[in-house]
C-alpha positions as CSV (number, residue, x, y, z in Angstrom):
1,X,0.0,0.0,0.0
2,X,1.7,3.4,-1.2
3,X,1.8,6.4,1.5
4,X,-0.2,10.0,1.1
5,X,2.1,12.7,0.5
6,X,1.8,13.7,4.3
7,X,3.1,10.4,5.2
8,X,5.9,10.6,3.0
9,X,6.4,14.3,4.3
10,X,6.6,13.6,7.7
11,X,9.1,10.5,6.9
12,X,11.7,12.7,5.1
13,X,11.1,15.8,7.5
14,X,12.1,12.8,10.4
15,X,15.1,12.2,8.2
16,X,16.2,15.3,7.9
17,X,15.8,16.0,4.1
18,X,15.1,18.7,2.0
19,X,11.8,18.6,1.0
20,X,8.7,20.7,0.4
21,X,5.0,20.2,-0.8
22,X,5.6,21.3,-3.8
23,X,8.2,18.2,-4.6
24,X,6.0,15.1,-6.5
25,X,5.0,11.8,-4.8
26,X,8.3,10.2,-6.5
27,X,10.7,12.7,-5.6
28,X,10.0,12.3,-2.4
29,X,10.3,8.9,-2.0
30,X,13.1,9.1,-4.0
31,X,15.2,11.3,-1.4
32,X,13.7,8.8,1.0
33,X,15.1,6.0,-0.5
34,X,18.3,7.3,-0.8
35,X,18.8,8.4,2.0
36,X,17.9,5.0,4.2
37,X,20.8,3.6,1.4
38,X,23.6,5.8,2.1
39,X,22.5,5.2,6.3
40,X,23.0,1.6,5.2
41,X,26.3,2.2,3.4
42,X,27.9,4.2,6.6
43,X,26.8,1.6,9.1
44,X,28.5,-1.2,6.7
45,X,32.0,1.4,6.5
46,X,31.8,1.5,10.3
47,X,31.6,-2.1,11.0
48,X,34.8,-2.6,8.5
49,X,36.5,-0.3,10.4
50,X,36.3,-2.0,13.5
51,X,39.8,-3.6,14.5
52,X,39.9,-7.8,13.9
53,X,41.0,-9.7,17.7
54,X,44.4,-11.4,16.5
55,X,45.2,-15.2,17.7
56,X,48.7,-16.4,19.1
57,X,48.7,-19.2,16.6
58,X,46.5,-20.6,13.5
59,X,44.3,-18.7,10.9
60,X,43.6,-15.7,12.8
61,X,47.3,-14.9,13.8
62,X,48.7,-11.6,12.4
63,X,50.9,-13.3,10.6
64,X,48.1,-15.5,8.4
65,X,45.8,-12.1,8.5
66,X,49.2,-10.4,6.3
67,X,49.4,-13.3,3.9
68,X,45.6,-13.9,3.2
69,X,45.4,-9.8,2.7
70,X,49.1,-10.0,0.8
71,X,47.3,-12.6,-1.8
72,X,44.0,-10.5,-2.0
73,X,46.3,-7.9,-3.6
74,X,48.2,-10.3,-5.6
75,X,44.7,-11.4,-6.8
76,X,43.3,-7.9,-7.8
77,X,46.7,-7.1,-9.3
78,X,46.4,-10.4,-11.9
79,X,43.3,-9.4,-12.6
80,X,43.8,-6.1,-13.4
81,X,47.2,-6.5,-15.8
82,X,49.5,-5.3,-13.6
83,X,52.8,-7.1,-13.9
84,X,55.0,-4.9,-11.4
């Protein structure tokens, strides 16, 4: 079931946006949309910032965290050409 204007009004006024009575039904809920997606996209950035506990020994040890992320770049470099 699709929301009245008002609705969608009151949803992007909670979210902060830019928005007026004069903007169409699809504008709105454009800005709306976007704006729960880039919310999305910051809490995803802050949960791969968050630092990785390291083990003594075994797959989580620094040392096997450098060589798994040493052959992720060997990886993207073969697939990208680059022979340096």
């Amino acid at each position: 079931m699709s929301k009245t204007k008002p609705e969608l009004l009151e949803e992007a006024t909670k979210l902060k946006l830019d928005v007026s009575d004069k903007n169409t039904i699809a504008e709105i809920n454009d800005a709306i949309k976007s704006a729960k997606q880039t919310k999305k996209d910051e809490d995803k950035e802050v949960i791969a910032h968050r630092e990785a506990s390291v083990a003594k020994a075994g797959k989580r040890s620094e040392k096997s965290l450098k060589e798994v992320a040493e052959k992720v770049a060997k990886e993207a470099r073969k697939e990208a050409g680059d022979t340096a």
